[in-house]
N, C-alpha and C positions, 0 to 999 in steps of 0.2 A: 225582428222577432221571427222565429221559426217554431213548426210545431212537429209531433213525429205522433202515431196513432197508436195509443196502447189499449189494453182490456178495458182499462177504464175512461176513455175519452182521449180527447189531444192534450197532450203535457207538452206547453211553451218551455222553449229554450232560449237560450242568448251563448252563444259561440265567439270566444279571441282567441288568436293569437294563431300558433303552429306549432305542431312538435309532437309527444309522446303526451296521450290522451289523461286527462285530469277531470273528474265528474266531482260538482261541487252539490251535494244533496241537503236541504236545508230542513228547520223542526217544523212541527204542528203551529200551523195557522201564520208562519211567518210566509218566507219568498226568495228568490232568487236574490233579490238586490241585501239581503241579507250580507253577501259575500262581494257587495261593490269594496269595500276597502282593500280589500287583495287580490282582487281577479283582474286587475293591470298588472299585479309585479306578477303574478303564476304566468299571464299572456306572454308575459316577453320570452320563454321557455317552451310552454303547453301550449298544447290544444286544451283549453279551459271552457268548460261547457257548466252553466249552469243551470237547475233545471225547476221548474214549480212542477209542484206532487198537481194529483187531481185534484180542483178543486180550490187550489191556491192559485193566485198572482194573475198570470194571464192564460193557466191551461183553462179546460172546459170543466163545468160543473161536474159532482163524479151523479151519476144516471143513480134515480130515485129508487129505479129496482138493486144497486150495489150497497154493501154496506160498507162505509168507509171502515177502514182499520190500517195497522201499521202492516198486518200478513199481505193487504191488499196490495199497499205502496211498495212492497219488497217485489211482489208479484211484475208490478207495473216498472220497477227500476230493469229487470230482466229483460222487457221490451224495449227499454230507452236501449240500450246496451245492445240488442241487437239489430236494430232500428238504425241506430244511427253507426252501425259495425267497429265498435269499438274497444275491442276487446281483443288484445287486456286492456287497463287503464286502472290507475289510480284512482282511490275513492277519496273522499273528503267528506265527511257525513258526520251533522247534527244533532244528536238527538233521535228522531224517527229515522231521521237521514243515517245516524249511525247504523240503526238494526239494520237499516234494510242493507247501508251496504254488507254489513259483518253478516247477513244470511245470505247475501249473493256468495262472497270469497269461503263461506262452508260448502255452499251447493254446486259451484260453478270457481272452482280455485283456477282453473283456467282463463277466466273471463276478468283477473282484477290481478292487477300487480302489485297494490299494496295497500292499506287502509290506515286512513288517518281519523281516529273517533275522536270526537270533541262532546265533551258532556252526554254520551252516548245511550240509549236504552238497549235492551236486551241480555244482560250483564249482568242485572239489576236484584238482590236477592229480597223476595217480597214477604211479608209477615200479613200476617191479618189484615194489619191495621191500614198497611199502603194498598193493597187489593181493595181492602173498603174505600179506601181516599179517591183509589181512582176511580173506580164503582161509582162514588157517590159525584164527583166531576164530569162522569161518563151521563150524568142531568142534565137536560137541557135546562132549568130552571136554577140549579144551584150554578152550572155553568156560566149563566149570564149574568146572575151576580157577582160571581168572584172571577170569573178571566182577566177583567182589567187591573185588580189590584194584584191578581198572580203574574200577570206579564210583565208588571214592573216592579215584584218583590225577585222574581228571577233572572230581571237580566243587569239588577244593579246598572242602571247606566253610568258609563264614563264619559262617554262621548257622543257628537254629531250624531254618529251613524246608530249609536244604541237607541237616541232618542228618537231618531225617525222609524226605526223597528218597533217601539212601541205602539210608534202609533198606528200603523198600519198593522200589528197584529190584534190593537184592542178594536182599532175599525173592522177587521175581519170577523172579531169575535160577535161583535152588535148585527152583523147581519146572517138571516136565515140559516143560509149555505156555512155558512161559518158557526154556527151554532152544532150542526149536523156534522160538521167534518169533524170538530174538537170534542165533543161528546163520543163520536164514533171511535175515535182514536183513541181517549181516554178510557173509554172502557175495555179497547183490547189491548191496553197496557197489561191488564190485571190477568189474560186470557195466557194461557200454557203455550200456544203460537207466539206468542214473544220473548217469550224463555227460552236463549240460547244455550243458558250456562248448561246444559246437559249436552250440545254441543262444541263446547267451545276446543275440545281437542282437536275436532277437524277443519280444525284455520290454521290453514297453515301457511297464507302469505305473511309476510313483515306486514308488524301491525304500530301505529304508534300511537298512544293514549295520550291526547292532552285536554286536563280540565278545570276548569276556573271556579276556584275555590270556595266563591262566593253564593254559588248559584245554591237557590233553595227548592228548585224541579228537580233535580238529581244531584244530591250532594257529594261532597269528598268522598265522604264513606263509599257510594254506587262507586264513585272513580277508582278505590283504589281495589274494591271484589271485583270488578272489572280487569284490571291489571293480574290479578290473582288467576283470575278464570283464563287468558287466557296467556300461553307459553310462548316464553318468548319475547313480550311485549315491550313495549318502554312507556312508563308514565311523566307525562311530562302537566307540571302546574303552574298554572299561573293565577295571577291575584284579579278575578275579572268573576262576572255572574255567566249565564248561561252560553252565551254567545261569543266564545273568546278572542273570534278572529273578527270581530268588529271590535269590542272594546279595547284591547291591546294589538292592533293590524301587525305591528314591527316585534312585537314579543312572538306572535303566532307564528310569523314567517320564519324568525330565527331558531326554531326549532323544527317545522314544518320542511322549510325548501332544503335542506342537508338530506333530511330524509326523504323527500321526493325525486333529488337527482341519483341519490343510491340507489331505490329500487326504477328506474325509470331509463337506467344504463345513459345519463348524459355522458358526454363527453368532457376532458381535462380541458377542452378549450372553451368550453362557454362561458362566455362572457358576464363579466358581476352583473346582477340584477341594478337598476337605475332608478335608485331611492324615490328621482323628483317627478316619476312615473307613474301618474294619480289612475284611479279603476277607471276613469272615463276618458283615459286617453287612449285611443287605439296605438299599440304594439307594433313593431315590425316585423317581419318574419322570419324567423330561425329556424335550420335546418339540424335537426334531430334522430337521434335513432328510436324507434318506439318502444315503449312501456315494457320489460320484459319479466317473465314469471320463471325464470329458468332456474328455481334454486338459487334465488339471492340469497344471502347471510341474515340472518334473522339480527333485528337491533340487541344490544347489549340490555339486559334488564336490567333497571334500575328508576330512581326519583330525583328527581331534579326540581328546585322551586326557585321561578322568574317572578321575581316580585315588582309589578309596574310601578 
């Protein structure tokens, strides 16, 4: 375990492999091991780094005078990024992990070579009533009642690894710090700093949308005004709740790794990824060219549905 120092406290990391940089950014109240099901096959390619926000997993508590929010965590991904000098690199982002990467590649198009949103905020067109919903979640009281049944109305589990994400986000949910982070988060959902769509023009790396169709924290619908917003994009779906690269690992990659060796300039020789290559096995190391922003070709617009 390693840690880098940002605004908000030390944000633990976990680093495999070698190659052209890949940041794996995860949602509210989950964690890095979120992304154990694929962060062996990305290793055998990348430099796969994945990272706990403040607050989560194993970084440090976020400081009682901060207010958590998603503005905060984008703030804080800027330091991971320059901290650990990685830039450019590919995003991979969750959720919160989405916004915050999709407002790095508007603010800093130089610092990100290409983003891959999964079930992503910021996108997101709100009406009254979802401004209320988050408003009224952004409670610590109504929070602690309902996060357990909402973590597992959203991530529809399929598998192992969904079912161990639950539990560790409803355990995070039950204690203090995790009441404080998800409430804070939750309320600046609803907040104008989360609103990208007014910038969504100026994203201008290759971007790739993929989201599981299931999920009832941000549904199809978000996915596909998401796609709309912004240009360029490619939506890709699958049949999974919120989390789609754990409950479908082999569905996620086969849309995923095409599009990370394009914008990431691999090479015609690299070798096929190694199916029997489980996330806890360490990788060997490949030599690679890094992440490159130089006016790749933007993905082909369009819908594609991988039904697991």
């Amino acid at each position: 375990m390693a840690y880098i120092q940002t605004r908000a406290g030390r944000v633990a990391y976990r680093e495999l492999g070698s190659g052209p940089t890949v940041l794996l950014l995860h949602a509210t109240l989950h964690d890095r091991h979120d992304f154990d099901p694929i962060v062996g096959a990305l290793a055998q390619h990348y430099r796969t780094i994945a990272v706990d926000w403040p607050g989560h997993g194993d970084s440090d508590p976020v400081d009682s005078s901060i207010e958590p929010s998603a503005p905060l965590f984008a703030d804080v991904l800027e330091d991971v990024v320059d901290g650990l000098g990685v830039s450019p690199a590919a995003l991979i982002g969750n959720s919160v992990g989405g916004f915050a990467a999709a407002r790095l590649a508007i603010n800093r198009p130089e610092s990100v070579a290409g983003l891959v949103l999964v079930n992503t905020g910021g996108f997101v067109p709100l009406n009254p009533l979802s401004r209320k919903f988050c408003r009224v979640l952004g409670t610590a009281a109504v929070f602690r009642r309902t996060a357990p049944l909402f973590v597992r109305g959203y991530m529809k589990a399929k598998t192992d690894s969904d079912r161990e994400i639950i539990e560790r986000a409803i355990a995070a949910a039950k204690t203090s710090e995790g009441v404080r982070i998800g409430t804070g988060l939750w309320r600046s959902f609803a907040t104008p700093e989360h609103d990208l769509r007014g910038r969504a023009g100026e994203l201008s790396v290759p971007t790739l949308i993929v989201w599981g169709k299931k999920d009832i924290a941000i549904p199809l619908s978000a996915g596909r005004a998401t796609h709309d917003s912004i240009h360029g994009s490619r939506l890709e779906i699958l049949n999974t709740g919120h989390v789609v690269f754990s409950s479908d690992p082999e569905g996620f990659l086969a849309v995923a790794e095409p599009f990370l060796q394009s914008v990431c300039a691999l090479g015609d020789d690299t070798p096929p990824r190694d199916p029997t290559l489980s996330a806890h096995t360490k990788p060997g190391a490949h030599t690679r060219s890094s992440c490159m922003n130089s006016t790749p070709r933007p993905p082909t617009r369009g819908v594609a549905f991988l039904d697991a």
